[in-house]
KOLSEMI-849503 format. One record per residue: residue number from 1; residue in one letter; x, y, z of N, C-alpha, C, O in turn. Coordinates in nm, 3 decimals, padded with zeros to 5 digits, always signed. Atoms other than C-alpha are relative to their C-alpha. Last residue first. Layout:
N
PT i aa nu nv nw cau cav caw cu cv cw ou ov ow
PT NUM a X Y Z X Y Z X Y Z X Y Z
...
***
This chain:
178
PT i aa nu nv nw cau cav caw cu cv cw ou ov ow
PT 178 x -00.059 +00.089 -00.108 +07.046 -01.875 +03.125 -00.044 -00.086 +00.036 +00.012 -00.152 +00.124
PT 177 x -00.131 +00.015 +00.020 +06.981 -01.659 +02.804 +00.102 -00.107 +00.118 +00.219 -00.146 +00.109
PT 176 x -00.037 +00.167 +00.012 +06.622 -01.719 +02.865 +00.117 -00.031 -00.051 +00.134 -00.141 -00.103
PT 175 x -00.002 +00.065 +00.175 +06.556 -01.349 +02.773 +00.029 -00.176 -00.033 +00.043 -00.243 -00.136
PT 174 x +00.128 -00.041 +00.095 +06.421 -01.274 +03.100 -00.041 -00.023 -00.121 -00.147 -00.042 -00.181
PT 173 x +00.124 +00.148 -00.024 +06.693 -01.488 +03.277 -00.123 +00.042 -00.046 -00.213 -00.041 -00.054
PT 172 x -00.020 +00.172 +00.020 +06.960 -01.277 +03.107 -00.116 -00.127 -00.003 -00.156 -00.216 -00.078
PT 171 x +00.002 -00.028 +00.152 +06.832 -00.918 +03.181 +00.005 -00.148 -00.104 -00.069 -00.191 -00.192
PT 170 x +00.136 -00.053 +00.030 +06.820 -00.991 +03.532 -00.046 -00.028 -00.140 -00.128 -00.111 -00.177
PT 169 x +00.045 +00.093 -00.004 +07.173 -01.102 +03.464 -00.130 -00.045 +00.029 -00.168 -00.159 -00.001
PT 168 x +00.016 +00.033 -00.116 +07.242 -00.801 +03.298 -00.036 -00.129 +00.072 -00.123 -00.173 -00.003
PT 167 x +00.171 +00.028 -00.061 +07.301 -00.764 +02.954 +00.059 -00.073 +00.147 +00.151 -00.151 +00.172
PT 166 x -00.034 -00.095 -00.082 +07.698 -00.636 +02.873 -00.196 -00.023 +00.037 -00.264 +00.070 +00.080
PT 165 x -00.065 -00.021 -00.140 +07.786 -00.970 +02.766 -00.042 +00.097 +00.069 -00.019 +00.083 +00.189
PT 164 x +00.097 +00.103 -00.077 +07.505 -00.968 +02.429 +00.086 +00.017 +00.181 +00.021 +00.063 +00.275
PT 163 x +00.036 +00.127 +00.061 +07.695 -00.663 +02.249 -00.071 -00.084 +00.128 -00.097 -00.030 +00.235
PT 162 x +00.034 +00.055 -00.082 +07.748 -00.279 +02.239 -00.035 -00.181 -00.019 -00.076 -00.221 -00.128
PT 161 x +00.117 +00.048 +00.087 +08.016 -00.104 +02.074 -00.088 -00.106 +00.133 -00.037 -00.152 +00.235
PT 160 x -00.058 +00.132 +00.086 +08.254 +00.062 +02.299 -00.126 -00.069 -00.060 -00.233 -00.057 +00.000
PT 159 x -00.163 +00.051 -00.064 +08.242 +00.349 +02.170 -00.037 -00.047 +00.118 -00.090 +00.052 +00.169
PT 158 x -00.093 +00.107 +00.067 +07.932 +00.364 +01.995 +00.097 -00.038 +00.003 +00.150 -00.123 -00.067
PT 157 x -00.156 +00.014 +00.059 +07.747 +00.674 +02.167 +00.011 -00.150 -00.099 -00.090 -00.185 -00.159
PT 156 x -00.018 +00.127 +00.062 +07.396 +00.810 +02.168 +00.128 +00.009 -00.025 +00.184 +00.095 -00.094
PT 155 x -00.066 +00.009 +00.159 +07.345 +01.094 +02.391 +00.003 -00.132 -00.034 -00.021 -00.220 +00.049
PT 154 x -00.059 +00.078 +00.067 +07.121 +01.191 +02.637 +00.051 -00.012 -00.129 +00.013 +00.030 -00.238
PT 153 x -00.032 +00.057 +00.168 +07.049 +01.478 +02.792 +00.059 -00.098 +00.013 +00.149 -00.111 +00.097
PT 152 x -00.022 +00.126 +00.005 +06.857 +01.609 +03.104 +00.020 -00.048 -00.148 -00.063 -00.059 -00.238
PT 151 x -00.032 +00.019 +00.115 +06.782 +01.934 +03.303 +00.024 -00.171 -00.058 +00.013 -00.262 +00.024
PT 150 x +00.028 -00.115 +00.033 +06.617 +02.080 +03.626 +00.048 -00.010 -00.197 +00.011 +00.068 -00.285
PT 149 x -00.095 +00.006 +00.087 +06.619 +01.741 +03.814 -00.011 +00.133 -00.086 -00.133 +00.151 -00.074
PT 148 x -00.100 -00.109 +00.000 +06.492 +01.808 +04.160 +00.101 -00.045 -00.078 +00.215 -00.070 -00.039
PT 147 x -00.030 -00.132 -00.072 +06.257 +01.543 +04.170 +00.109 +00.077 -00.019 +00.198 +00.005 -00.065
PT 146 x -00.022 +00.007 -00.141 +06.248 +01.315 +03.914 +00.029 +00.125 +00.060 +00.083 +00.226 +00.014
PT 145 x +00.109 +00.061 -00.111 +06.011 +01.338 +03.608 +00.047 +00.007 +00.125 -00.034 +00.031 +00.215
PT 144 x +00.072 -00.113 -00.004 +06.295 +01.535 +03.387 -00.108 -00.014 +00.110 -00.131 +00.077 +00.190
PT 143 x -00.091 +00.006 -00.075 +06.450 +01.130 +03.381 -00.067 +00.186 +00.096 -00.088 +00.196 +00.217
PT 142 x +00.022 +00.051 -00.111 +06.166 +01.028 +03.216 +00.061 +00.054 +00.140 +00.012 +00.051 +00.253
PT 141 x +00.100 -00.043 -00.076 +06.157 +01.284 +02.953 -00.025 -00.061 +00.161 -00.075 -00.003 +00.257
PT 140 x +00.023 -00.133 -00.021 +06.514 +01.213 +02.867 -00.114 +00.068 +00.103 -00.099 +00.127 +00.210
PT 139 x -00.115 +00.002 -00.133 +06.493 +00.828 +02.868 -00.038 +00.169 +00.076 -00.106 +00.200 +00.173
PT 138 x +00.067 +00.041 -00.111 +06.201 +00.882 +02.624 +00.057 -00.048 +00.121 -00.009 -00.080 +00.220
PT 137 x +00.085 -00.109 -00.098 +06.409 +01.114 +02.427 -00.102 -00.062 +00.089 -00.154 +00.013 +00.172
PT 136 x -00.055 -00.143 -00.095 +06.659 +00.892 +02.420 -00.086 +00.093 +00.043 -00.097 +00.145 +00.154
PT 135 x -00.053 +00.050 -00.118 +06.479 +00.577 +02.340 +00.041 +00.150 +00.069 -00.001 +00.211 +00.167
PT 134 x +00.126 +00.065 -00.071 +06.279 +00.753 +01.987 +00.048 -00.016 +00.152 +00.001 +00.073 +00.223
PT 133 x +00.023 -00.169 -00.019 +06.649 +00.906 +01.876 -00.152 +00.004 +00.097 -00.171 +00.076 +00.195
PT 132 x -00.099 -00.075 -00.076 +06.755 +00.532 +01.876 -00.070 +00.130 +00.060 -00.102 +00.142 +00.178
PT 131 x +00.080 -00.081 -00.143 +06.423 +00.376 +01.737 +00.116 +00.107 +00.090 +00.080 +00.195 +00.168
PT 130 x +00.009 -00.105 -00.035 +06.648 +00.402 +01.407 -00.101 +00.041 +00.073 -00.154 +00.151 +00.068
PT 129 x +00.210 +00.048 -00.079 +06.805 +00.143 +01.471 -00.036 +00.126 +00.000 +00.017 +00.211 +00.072
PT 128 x +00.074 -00.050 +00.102 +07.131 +00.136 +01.247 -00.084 +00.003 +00.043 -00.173 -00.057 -00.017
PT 127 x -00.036 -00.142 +00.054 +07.388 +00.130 +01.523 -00.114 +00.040 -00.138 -00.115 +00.152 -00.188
PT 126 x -00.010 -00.001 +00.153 +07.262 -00.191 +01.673 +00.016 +00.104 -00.029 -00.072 +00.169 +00.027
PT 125 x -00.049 +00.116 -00.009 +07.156 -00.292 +02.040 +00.079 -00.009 -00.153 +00.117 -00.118 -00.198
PT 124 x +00.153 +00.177 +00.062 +07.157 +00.019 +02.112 +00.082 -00.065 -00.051 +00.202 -00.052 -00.075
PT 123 x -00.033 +00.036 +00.106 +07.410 +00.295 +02.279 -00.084 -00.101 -00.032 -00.126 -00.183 +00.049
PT 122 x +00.041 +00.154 +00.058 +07.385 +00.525 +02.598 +00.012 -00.051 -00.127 +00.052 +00.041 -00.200
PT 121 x -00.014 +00.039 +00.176 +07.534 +00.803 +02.716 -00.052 -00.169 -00.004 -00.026 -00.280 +00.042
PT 120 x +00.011 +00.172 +00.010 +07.333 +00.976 +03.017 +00.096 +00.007 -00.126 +00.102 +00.099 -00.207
PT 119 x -00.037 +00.059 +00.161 +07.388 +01.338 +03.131 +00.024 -00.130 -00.021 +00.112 -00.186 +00.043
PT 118 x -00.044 +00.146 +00.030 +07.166 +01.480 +03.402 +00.039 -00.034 -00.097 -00.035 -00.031 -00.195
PT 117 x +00.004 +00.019 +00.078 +07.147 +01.843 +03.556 +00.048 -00.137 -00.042 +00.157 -00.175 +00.002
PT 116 x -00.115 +00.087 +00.067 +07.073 +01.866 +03.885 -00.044 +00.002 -00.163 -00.161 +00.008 -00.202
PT 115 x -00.024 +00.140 -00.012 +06.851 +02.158 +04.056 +00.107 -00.074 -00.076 +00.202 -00.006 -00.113
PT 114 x +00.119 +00.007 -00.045 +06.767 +02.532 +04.085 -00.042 -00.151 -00.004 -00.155 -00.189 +00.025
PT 113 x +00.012 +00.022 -00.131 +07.096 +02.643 +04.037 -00.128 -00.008 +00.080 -00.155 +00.052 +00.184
PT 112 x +00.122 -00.094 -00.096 +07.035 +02.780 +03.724 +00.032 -00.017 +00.136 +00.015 +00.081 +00.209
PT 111 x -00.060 -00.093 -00.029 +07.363 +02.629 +03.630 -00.106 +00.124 +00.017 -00.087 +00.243 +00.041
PT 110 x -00.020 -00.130 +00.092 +07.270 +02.305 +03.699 -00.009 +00.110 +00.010 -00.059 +00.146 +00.117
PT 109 x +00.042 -00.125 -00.127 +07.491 +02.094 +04.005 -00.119 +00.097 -00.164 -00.053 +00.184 -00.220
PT 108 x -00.051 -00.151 -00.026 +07.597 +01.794 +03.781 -00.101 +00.096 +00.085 -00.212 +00.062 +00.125
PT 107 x +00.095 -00.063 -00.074 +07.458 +01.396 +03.789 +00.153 +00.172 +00.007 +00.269 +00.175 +00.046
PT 106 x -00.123 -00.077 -00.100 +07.643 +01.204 +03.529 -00.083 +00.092 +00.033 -00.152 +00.148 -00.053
PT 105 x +00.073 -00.078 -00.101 +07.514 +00.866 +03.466 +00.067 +00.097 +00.032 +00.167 +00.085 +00.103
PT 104 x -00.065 -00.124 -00.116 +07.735 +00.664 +03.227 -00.141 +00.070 +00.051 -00.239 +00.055 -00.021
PT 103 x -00.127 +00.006 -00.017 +07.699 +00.358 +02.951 +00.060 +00.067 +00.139 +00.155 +00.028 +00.207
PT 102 x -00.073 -00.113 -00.111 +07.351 +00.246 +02.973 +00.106 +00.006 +00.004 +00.152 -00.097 +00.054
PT 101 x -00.025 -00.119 +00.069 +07.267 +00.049 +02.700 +00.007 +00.107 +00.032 +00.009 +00.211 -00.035
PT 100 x -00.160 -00.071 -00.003 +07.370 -00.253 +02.909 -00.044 +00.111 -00.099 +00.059 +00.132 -00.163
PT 99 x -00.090 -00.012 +00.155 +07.022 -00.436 +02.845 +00.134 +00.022 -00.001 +00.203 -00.054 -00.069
PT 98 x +00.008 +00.148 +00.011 +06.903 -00.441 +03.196 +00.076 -00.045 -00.123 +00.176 -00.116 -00.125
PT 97 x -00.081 +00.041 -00.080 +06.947 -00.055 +03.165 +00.026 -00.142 +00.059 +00.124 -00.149 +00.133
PT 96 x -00.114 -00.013 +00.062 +06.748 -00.064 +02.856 +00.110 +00.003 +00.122 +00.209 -00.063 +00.090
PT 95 x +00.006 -00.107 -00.109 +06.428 -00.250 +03.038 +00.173 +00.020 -00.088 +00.246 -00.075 -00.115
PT 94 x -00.056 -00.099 -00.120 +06.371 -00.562 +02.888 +00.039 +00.098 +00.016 +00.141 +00.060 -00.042
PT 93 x +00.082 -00.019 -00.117 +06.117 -00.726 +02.691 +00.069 +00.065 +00.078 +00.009 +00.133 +00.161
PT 92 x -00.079 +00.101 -00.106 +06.311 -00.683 +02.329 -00.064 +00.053 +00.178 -00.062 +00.168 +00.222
PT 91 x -00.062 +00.139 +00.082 +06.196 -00.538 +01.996 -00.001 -00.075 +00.147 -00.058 -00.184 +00.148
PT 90 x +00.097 +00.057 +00.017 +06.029 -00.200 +02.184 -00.003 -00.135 -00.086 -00.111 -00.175 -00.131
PT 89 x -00.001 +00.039 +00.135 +06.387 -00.140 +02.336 -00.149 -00.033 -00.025 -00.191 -00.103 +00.068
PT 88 x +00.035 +00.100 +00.073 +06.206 -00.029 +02.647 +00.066 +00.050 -00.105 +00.050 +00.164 -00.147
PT 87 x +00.013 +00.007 +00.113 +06.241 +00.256 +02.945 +00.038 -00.139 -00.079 +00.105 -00.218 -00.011
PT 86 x +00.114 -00.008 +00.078 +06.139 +00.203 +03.264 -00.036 +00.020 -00.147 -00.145 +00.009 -00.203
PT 85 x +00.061 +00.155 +00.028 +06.441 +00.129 +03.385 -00.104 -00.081 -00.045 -00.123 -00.199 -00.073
PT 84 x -00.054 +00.079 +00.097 +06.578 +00.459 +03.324 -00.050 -00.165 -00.030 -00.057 -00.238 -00.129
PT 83 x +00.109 -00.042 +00.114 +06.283 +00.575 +03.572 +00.099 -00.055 -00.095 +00.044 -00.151 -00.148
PT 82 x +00.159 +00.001 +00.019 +06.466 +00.391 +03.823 -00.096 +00.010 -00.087 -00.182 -00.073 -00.117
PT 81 x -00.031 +00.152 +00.057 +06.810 +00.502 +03.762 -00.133 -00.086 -00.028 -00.174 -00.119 -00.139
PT 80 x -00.045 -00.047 +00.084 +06.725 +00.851 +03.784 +00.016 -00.161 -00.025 -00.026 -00.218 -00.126
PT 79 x +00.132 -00.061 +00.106 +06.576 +00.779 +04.100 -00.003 +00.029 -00.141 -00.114 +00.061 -00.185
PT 78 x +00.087 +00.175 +00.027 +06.891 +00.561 +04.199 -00.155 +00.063 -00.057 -00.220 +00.015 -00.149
PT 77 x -00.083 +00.073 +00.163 +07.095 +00.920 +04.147 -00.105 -00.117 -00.011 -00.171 -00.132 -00.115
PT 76 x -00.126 +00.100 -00.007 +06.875 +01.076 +04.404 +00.024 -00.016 -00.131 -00.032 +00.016 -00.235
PT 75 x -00.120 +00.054 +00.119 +06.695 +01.437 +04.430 +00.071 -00.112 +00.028 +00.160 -00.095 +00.112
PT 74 x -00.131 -00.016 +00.064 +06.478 +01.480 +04.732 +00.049 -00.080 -00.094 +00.050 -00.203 -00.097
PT 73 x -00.116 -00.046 -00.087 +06.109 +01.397 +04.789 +00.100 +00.050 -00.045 +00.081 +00.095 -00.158
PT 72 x -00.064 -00.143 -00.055 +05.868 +01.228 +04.563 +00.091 +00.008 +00.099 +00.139 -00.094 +00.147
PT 71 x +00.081 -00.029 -00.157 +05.869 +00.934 +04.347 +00.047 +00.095 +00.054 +00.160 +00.141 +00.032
PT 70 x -00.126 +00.008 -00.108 +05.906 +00.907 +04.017 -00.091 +00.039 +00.121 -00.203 +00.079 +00.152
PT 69 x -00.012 -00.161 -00.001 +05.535 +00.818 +03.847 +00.140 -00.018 +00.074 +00.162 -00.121 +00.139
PT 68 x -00.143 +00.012 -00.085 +05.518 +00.466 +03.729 +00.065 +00.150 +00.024 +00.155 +00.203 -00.041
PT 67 x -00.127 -00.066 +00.038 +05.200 +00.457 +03.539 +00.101 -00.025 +00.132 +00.079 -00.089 +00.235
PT 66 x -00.059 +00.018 -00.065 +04.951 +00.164 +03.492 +00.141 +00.061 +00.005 +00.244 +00.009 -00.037
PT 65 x -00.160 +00.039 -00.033 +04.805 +00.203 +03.199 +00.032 +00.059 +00.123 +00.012 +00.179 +00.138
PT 64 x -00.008 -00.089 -00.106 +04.439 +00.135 +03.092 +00.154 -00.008 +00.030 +00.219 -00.112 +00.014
PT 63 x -00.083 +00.058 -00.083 +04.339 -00.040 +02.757 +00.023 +00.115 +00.129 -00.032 +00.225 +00.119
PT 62 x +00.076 +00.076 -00.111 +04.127 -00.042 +02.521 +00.039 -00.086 +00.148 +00.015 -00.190 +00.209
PT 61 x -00.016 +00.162 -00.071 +04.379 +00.001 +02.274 -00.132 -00.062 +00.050 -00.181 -00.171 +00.020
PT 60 x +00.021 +00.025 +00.173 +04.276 +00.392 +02.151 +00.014 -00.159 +00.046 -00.095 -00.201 +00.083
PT 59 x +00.174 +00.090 +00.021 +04.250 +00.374 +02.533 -00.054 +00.010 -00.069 -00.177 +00.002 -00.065
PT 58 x +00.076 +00.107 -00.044 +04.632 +00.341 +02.575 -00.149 -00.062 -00.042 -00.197 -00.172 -00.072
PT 57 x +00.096 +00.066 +00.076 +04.721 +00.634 +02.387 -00.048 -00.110 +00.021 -00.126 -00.157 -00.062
PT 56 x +00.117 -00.122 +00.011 +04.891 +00.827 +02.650 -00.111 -00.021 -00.086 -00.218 +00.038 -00.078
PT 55 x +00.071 +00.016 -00.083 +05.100 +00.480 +02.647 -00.106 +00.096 +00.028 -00.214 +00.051 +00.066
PT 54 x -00.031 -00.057 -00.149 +05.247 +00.591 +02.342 -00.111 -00.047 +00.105 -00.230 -00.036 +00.073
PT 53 x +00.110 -00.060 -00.034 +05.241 +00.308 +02.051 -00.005 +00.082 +00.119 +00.012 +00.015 +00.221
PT 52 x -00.009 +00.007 -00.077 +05.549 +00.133 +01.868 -00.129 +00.134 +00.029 -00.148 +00.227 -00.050
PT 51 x +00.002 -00.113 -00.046 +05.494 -00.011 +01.589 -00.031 +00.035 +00.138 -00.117 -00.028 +00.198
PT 50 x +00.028 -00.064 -00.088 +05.578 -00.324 +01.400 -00.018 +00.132 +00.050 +00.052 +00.206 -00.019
PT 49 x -00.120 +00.025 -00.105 +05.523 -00.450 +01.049 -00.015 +00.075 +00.132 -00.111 +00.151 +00.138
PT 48 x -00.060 +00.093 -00.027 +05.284 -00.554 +00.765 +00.116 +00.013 +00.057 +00.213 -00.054 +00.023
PT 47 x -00.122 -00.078 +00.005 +05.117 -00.236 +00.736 +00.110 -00.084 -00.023 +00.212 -00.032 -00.066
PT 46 x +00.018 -00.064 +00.142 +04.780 -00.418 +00.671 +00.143 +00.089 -00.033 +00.170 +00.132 -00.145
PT 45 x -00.003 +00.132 +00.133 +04.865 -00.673 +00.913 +00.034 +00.090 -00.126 +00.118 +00.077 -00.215
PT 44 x +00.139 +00.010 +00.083 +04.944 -00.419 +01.226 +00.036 -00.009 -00.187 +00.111 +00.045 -00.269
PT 43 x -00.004 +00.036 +00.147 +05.178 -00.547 +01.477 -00.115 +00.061 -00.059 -00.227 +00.042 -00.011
PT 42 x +00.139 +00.015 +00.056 +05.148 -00.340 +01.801 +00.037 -00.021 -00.150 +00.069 +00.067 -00.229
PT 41 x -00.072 +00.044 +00.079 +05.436 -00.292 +02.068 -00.103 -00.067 -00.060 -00.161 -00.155 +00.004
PT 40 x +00.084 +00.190 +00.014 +05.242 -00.089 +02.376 +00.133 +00.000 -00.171 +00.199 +00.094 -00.214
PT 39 x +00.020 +00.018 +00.115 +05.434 +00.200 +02.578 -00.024 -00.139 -00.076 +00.019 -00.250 -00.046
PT 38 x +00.152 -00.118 +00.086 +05.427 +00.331 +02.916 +00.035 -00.055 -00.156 +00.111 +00.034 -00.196
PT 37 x -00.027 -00.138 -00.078 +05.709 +00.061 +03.046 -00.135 +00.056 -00.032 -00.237 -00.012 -00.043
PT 36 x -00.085 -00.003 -00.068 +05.630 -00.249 +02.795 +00.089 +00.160 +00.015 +00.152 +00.230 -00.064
PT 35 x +00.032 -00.133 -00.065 +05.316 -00.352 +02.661 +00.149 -00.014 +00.085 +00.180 -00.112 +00.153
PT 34 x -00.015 -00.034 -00.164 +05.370 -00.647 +02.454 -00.035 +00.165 +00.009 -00.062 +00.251 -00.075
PT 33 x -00.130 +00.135 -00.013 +05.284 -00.800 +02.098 -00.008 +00.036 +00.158 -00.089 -00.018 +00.234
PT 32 x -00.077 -00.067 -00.057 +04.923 -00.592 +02.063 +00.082 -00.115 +00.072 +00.043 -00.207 +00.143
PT 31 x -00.026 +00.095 -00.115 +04.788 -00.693 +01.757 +00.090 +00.038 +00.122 +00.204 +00.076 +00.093
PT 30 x -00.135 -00.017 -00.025 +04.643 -00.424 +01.549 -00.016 -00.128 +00.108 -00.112 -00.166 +00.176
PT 29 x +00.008 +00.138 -00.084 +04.273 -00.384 +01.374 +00.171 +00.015 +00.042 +00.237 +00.093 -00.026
PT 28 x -00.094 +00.072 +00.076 +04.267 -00.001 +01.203 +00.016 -00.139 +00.099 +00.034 -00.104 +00.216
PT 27 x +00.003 +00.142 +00.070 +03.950 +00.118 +01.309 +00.099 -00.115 -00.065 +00.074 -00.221 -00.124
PT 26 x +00.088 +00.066 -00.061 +04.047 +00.475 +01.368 -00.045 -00.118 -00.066 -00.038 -00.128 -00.189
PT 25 x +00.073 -00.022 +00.017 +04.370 +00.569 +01.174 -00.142 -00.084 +00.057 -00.155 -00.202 +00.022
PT 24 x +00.059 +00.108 +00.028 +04.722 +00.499 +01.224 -00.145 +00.035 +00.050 -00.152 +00.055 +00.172
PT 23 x +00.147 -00.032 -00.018 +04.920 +00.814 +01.168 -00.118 -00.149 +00.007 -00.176 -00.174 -00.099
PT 22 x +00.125 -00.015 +00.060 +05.274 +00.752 +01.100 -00.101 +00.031 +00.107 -00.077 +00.053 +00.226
PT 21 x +00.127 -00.003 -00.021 +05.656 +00.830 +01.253 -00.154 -00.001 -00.100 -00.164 +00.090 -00.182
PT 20 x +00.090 -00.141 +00.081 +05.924 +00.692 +01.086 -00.143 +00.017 +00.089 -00.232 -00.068 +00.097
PT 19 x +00.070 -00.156 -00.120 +06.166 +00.529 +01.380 -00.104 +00.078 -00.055 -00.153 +00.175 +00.004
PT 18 x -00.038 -00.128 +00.077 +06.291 +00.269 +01.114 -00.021 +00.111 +00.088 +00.026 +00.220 +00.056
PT 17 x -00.108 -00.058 -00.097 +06.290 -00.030 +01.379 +00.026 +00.140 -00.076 +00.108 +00.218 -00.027
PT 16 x -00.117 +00.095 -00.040 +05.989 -00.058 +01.444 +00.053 -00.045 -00.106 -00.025 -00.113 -00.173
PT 15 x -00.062 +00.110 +00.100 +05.775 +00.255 +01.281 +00.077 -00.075 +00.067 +00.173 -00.004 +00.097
PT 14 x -00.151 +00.030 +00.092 +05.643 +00.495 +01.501 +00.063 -00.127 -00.012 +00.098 -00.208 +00.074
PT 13 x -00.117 +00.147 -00.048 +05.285 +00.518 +01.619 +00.148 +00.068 -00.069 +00.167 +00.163 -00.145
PT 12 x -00.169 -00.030 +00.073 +05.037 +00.860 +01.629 +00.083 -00.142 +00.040 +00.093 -00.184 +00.155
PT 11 x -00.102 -00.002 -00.093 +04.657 +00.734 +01.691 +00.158 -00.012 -00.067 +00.206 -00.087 -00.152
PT 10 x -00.103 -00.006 +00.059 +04.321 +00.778 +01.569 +00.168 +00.027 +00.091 +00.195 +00.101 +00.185
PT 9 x -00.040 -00.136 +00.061 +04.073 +00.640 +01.762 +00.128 +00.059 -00.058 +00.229 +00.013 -00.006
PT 8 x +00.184 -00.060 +00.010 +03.854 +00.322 +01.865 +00.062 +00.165 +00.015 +00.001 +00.254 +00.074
PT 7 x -00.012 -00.132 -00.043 +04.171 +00.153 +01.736 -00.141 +00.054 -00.004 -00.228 +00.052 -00.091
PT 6 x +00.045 -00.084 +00.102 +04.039 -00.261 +01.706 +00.062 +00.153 +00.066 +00.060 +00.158 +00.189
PT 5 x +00.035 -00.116 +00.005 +04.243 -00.494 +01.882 -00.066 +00.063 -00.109 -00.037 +00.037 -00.226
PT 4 x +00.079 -00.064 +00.114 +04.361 -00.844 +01.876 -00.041 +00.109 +00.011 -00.058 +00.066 +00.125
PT 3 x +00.124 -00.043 -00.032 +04.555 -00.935 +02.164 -00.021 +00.043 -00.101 +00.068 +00.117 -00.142
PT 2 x +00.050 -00.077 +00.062 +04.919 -01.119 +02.159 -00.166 -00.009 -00.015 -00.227 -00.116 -00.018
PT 1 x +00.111 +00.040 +00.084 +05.022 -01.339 +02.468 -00.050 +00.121 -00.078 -00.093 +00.213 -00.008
***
């Protein structure tokens, strides 16, 4: 269900699906489509298209967020998986590893030797999106969150292209694909 809003302060968005970052300015009215992971999905009229909003900016919204901190202890791979799951196409309700835009996980020793280094490849739902660069680094940061990770890149691939089969079945009954 979309919410009417007023910004009760100025607040950085980026453009759905161009990635351009703007400036959206106190008072600007916005509808907020969903909230999904740390980040809201906010039509606004006068712009006439979507944007995506950092959860750190919640209470420009009027809103409170509900974080998803990793959890402590030792280094796992499923922690890494975890916080991946927390990230959002901001077009589509689910979770990019629900999606299939997870290709690989590769957990290394890094060469500080002071924890793992993590290399993801992933791919969107579309080669021209340019939230792309947006996803990764919010994969990225997430991933940096788990314990005894010391590094963390993603890349964007396109081999093998991505399409509707490689959604999860999770992923499926969310989108009413089943």
């Amino acid at each position: 269900m979309s919410t009417s809003v007023i910004l009760t302060r100025e607040v950085h968005a980026i453009q759905i699906p161009s990635g351009n970052q703007i400036t959206l300015p106190t008072g600007t009215e916005v509808l907020v489509t969903q909230q999904l992971g740390d980040s809201f999905t906010v039509y606004v009229t006068h712009q006439a298209g979507l944007f995506r909003i950092k959860g750190a900016d919640a209470d420009a919204l009027g809103r409170e967020l509900a974080t998803t901190a990793a959890a402590d202890g030792p280094f796992s791979e499923e922690k890494v998986w975890a916080q991946l799951r927390e990230c959002y196409d901001p077009e589509i309700p689910v979770n990019i590893v629900d999606l299939g835009l997870i290709y690989s996980v590769e957990v290394n020793d890094d060469e500080s030797g002071k924890g793992k280094r993590i290399g993801v490849k992933m791919t969107l739902t579309a080669p021209g999106c340019g939230m792309g660069p947006t996803i990764a680094r919010e994969a990225e940061q997430r991933i940096l969150a788990v314990p005894g990770v010391a590094g963390a890149a993603v890349e964007l691939v396109w081999d093998p292209p991505w399409s509707p089969a490689l959604i999860s079945e999770a992923g499926k009954q969310k989108l009413g694909m089943e």
